[in-house]
C-alpha positions as a printed NumPy array, in Angstrom:
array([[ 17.798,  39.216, -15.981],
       [ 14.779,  40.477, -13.999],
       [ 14.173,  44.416, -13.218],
       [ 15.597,  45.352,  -9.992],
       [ 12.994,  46.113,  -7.285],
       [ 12.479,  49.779,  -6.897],
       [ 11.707,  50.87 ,  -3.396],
       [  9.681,  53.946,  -2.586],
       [  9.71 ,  56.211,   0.685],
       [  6.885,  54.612,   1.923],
       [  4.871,  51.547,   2.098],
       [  2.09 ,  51.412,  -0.441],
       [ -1.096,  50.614,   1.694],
       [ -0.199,  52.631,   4.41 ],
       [  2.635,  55.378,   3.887],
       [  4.579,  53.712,   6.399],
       [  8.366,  55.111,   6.221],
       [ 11.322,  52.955,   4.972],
       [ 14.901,  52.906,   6.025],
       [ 17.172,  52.765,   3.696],
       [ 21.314,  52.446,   3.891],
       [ 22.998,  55.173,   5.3  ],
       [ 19.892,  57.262,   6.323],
       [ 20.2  ,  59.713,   9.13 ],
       [ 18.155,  59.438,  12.29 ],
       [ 16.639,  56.428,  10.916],
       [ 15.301,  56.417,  14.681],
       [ 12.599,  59.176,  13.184],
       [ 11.891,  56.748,  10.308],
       [ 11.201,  53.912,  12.593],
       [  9.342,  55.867,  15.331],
       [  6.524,  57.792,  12.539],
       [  6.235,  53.803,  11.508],
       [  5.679,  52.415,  15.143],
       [  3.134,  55.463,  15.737],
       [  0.941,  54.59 ,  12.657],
       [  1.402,  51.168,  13.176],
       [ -0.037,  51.97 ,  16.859],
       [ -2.674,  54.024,  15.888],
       [ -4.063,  52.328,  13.007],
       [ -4.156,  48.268,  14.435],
       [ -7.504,  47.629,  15.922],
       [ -8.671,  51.123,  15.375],
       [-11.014,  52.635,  17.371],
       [-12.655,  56.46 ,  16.98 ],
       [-13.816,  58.956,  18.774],
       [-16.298,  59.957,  16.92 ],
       [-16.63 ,  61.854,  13.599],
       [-15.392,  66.047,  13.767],
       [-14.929,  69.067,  11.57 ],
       [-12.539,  70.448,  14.3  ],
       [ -9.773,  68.643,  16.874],
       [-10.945,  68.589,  20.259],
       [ -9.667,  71.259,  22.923],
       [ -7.684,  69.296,  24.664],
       [ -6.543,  66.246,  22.558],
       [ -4.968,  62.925,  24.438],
       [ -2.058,  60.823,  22.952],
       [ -3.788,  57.302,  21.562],
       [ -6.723,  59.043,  20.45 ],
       [ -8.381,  58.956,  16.996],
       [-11.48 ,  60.551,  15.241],
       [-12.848,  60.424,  11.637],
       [-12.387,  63.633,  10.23 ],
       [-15.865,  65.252,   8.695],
       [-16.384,  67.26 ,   5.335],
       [-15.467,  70.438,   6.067],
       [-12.272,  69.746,   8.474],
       [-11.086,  72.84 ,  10.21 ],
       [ -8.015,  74.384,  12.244],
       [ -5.379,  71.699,  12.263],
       [ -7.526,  69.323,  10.23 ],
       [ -7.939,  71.349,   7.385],
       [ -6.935,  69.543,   4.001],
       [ -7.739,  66.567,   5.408],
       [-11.593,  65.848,   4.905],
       [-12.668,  62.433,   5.144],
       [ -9.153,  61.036,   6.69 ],
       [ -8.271,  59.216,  10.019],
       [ -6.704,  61.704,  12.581],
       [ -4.434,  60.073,  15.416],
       [ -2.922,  61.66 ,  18.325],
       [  0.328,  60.861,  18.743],
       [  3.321,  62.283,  20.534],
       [  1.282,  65.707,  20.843],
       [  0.978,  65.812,  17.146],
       [ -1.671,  64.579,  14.394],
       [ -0.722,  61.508,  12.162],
       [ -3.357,  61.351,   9.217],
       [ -4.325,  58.516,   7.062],
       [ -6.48 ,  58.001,   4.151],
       [ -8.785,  55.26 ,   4.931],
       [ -8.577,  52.127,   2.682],
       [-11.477,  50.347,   1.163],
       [-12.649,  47.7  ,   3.521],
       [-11.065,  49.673,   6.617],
       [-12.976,  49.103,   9.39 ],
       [-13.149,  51.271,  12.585],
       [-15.288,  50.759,  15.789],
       [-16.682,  54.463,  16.084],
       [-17.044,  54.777,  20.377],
       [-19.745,  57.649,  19.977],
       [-22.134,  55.628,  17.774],
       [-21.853,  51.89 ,  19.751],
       [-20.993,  50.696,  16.171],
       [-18.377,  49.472,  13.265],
       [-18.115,  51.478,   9.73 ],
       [-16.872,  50.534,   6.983],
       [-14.905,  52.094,   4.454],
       [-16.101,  51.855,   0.661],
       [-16.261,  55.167,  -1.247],
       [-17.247,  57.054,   2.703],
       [-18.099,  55.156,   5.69 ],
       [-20.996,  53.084,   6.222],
       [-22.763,  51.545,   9.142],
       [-25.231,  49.362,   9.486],
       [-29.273,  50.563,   9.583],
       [-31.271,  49.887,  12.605],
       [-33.511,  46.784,  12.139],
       [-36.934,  46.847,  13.59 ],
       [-38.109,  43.933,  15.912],
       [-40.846,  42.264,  14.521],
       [-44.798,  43.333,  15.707],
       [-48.241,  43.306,  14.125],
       [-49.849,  40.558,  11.837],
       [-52.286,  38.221,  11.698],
       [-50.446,  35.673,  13.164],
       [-47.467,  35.683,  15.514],
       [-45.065,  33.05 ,  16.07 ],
       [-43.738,  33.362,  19.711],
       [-40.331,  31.589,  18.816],
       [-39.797,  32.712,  15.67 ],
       [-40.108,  36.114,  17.469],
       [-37.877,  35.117,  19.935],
       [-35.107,  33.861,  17.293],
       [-35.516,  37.657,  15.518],
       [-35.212,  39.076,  18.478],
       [-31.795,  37.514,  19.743],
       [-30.412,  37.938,  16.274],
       [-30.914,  41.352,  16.422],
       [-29.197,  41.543,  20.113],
       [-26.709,  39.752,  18.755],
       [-26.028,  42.051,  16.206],
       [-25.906,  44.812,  18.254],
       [-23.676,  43.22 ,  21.034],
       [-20.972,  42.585,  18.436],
       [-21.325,  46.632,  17.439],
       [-22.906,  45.728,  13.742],
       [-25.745,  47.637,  14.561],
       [-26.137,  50.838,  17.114]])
């Protein structure tokens, strides 16, 4: 006979809450759930801070710095979403990606977040290739259009 399957409090990947049978107010389970859910699916950040902002709006989200202060201590290097006039946190995942608003740009999450380095168009040499010039160029607009690079 196969081991039953042992169910946590919380989703693995995420910490999203479970209901289980007979739970009270399983309408605060399902609500945290729906909030992270909402905060976390196409993610997009503010920016990266050591302290919340003064007057923090519902639906926002920021990458919390190194040394995280006031309501954000403990919680260096996590995701901080407004929600319901409180702050959900959330370790980021490797291969999380965020588009941070500030910067114009993605990051990615592998061991600390990463974004892209600006390329330089080419110039100089002893001989230049107009189209080939042209095709660099519009790759690196490209780039930049899609948020890769700043």
């Amino acid at each position: 006979m196969p081991d039953p399957i042992t169910f946590t409090s919380a989703s693995a990947r995420l910490g999203l809450p479970f209901l289980f049978t007979a739970q009270a107010q399983k309408e605060f389970t399902v609500n945290e759930a729906l909030a992270r859910l909402d905060a976390l699916l196409h993610l997009a950040v503010e920016g990266t801070a050591d302290a919340p902002p003064a007057a923090p709006v519902d639906g926002e989200a920021w990458l919390v710095g190194d040394t995280p202060t006031d309501e954000w201590t403990g919680h260096a290097g996590e995701i901080a979403c407004r929600q319901a006039g409180n702050w959900l946190f959330q370790p980021p995942l490797a291969g999380m990606r965020v588009y941070d608003k500030s910067a114009g740009q993605q990051a990615l999450f592998d061991d600390g977040w990463s974004r892209a380095s600006d390329i330089a168009l080419p110039s100089g040499g002893a001989t230049q290739d107009s189209e080939a010039r042209t095709a660099i160029a519009g790759l690196v607009a490209a780039l930049v259009a899609t948020g890769i690079l700043a």
